[in-house]
Each structure stands twice: as structure tokens, then as C-alpha cells.
N, C-alpha and C positions, 0 to 999 in steps of 0.2 A: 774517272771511274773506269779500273778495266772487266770487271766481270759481274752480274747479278747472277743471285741463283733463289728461286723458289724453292724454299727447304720444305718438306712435309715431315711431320713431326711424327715420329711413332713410334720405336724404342729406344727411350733415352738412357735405360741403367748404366753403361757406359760413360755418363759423361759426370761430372764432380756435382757436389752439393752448389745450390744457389747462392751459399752463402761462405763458399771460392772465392766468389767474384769481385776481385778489388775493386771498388768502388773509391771513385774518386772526383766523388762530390766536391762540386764549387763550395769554399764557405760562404754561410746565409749574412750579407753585410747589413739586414734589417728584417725583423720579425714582425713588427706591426705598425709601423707606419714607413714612407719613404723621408728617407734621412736628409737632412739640409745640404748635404755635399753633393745630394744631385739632382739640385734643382741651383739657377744663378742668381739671381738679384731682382730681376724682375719673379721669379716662382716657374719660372718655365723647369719644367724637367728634362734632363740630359738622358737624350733614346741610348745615345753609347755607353754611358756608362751604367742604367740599367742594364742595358743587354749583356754588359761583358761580367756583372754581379750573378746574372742569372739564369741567362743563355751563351755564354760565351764560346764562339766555336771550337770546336776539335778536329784537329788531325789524326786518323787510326786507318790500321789494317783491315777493318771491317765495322761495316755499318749494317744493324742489327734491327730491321723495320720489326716492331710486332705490337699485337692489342696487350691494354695491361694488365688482361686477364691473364698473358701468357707471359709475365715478368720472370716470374722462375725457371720457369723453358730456357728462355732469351738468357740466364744470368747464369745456368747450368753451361750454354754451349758457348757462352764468353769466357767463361772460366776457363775451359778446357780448350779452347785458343789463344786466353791466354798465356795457360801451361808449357803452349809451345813457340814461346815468344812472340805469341803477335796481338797488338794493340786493337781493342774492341770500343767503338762508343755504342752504351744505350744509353737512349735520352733520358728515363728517369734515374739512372744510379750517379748522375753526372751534371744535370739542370735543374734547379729549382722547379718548383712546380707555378704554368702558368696561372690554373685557376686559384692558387693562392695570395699569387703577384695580384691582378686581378682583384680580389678580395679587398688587400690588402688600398690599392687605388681607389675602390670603389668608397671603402669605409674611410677612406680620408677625403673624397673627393667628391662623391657623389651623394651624398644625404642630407635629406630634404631639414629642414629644422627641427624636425622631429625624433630625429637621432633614430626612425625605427625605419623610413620607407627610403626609396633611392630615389634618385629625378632619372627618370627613364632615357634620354638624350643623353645627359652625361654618363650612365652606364654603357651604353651602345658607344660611344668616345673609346671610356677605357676598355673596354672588350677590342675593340678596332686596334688601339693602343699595345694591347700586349700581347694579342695573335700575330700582330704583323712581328713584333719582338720576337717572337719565336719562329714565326714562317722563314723571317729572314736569316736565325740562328741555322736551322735546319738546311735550308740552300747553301750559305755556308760551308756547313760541315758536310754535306754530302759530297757538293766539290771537293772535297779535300779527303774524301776515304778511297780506298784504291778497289772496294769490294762491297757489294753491296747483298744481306742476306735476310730476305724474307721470309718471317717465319708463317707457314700454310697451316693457320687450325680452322677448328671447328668455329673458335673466335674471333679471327680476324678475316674468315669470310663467310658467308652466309652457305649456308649448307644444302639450300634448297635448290641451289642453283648450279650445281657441283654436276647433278645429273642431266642439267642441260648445256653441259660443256661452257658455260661459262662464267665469271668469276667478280662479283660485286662484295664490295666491303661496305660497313654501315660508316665507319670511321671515314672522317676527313684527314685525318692527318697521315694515316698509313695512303688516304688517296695520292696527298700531295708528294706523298716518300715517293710512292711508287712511278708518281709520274715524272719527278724531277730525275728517277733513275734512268728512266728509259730516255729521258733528254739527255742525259748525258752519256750514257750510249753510244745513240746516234750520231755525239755532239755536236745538236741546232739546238741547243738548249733557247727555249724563248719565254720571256717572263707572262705570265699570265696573271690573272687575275681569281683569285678565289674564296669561294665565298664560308664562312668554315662559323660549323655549328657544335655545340657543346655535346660531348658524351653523357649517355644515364639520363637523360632529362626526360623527365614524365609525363614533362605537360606539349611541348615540340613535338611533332613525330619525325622518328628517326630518316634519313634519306641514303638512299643505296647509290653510290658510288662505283663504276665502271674500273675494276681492277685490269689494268693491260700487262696481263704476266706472258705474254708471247714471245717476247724477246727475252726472259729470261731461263736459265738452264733450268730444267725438273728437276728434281733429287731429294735422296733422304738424309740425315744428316752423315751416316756413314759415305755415302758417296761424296759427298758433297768435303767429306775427310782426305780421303781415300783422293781425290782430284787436287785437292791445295798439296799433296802428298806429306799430309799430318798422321803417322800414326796415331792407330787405335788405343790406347791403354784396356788391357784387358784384366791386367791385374787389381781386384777389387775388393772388399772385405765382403763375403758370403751375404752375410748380414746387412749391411748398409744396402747391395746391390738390388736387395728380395724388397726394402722397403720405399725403395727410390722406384722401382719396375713400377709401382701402383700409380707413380704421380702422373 
């Protein structure tokens, strides 16, 4: 990895619709349950070639950390990099979704006889199961992007903490972005151990996570243009430009 930059978000009309953004989604090789061809003969399931169905890594120009609140953000300024030939991975327009993998293990694998509760042990299994599937895709692909771009909202970090200079995320996965970025960096990259809880849950309370955006450059996304030495498009339709300015 050679550059990170903390992007803050704030006038985006300039950059393409979200729905630019070629997407180029793995196909889904199983809808609802895990298919015979990957599991062997004893019933053991094959971690590689789940991962490569549904995390499989990517090589690109820039690696695009942000909350999913901010998918449109993230697929707006992918767009418009990709505009200028350069290759963008976001994990959801390109991964399967873990919590459905997940789903999908649990209702084959974990339910009690009753067809309606889970056996608790074997959920905590497949959970362990398919975050490491993903923690591992993610390490992966971040070795392998040459640019690493955090997107700074209101979303992907707590806002309260802005005025005390420093910068906690509730998300574990933007944690572990951010930390495997600054590993490589420095590159000591050193494997750790992490412990990763689920987004939205109601009943959990959330945990605040220590953002180390220090070593990464400030900017907005025009600078952060303006430095890859991407022009601007400033030619726009009046109209599209007035209704994009709101999002």
C-alpha cells in the first residue's frame, strides 16, 4: 500500500451518479443452502472455495473503507475514478454478503429439531466461520490495493468525539480496515487477533473502537483529486447537479 487518505465528505455534485459504478459482483454460486461441491466426502466444508464464491480477493487502484450508510458516497467517488481509468474495490458491490453466508450455514447447520431455534455453540462456530472468511478476504485485498481511501462521515465515526480531537468508529470492520492500513504503511504488518461484533443489533451494545487516522493524509475529496492529478469534471447537467447537491 502506498498512500492512505482520510477523505471528508462535503460537496459531492461533481461526482457521477451511484449508479456509474460498475459493479462487478462475484456470481452467487448458492442461494440457500451450501452446495455438495463444497463440502468432501466426510461433509467437511471447503474454507477456500467458500471464500473464493464469496469473498474472493481483489486487486485495484483504490480501496474504498466506508459505513454502509455511506454506499452511495463510496459508489459516487468509485465511479468517478473509475472514469479515469482506475480500478476501485468496495466490498459490498463486489462480495457476497457475510451476514447472509452466515444465515444461510446457520439454517443448515445449526437448528435445534425444532426447525424454529438454533443450538447456540454451533451459531457462535458459524459466526467464527465466516468473519474469519471475510477478515481473511479483506487482509488479502488490502495487500493488494496500492491506495487506501477512508470515507470521514458523520457515519463512520462518532461525532461526539470530533470535538475532542479524536476519532472512534462503532464498526469493527472499518476498525480492522483502518488498522491493517496503517500496518502496511509502516510495513510491520503483525497479525492480530480480533474480536468482531455484528452491526444494527439491538439487543448487544454497540463498542467504540479507536480510529488511528494519524498517519493518514487529511482532505476533501477535491484535493484528494486534485493530488492523484485526476481532473475535475466540471461539466454537468444543471439539473442532475441541483438534485445530487442534496444527497
Amino acid at each position: 500500500m502506498d498512500k492512505a487518505f482520510n477523505v471528508a465528505i462535503s460537496d459531492i455534485s461533481f461526482l457521477p451518479k451511484a449508479s456509474e459504478f460498475r459493479d462487478d459482483k462475484l456470481p452467487d454460486f448458492f442461494q440457500e443452502k451450501i452446495p455438495e461441491k463444497m463440502q468432501n466426502d466426510k461433509k467437511v466444508l471447503d474454507g477456500k472455495k467458500l471464500e473464493d464464491s464469496w469473498f474472493k480477493p481483489v486487486k485495484a487502484d483504490f480501496f474504498i473503507s466506508h459505513k454502509y450508510k455511506d454506499s452511495d458516497k463510496a459508489k459516487r467517488l468509485g465511479a468517478y475514478l473509475q472514469s479515469k481509468g482506475k480500478t476501485v474495490f468496495i466490498d459490498s458491490c463486489i462480495w457476497g454478503s457475510v451476514y447472509r453466508l452466515q444465515k444461510i450455514l446457520d439454517d443448515g447447520y445449526c437448528q435445534n429439531d425444532d426447525k424454529k431455534t438454533y443450538a447456540y455453540n454451533k451459531v457462535m462456530k458459524s459466526t467464527s466461520y465466516t468473519h474469519m472468511l471475510l477478515t481473511n478476504a479483506l487482509l488479502k485485498t488490502l495487500e493488494n490495493c496500492e491506495n487506501f481511501i477512508f470515507l470521514n462521515t458523520e457515519n463512520s465515526i462518532n461525532a461526539e468525539n470530533i470535538i475532542k480531537d479524536t476519532s472512534e468508529t462503532n464498526s469493527p470492520w472499518i476498525y480492522f480496515e483502518i488498522n491493517v492500513a496503517n500496518a502496511l504503511l509502516k510495513e510491520k504488518f503483525k497479525m492480530r487477533q480480533f474480536s468482531e461484533s455484528k452491526e444494527n443489533c439491538d439487543v448487544f451494545p454497540e463498542m467504540a473502537f479507536e480510529a488511528d487516522l494519524k498517519n493518514f493524509s487529511k482532505v476533501n475529496i477535491k484535493k484528494l483529486l486534485d493530488f492523484l492529478n485526476i481532473p475535475i469534471q466540471k461539466e454537468r447537467n444543471q439539473n442532475e447537479a441541483g438534485v445530487e447537491h442534496n444527497l
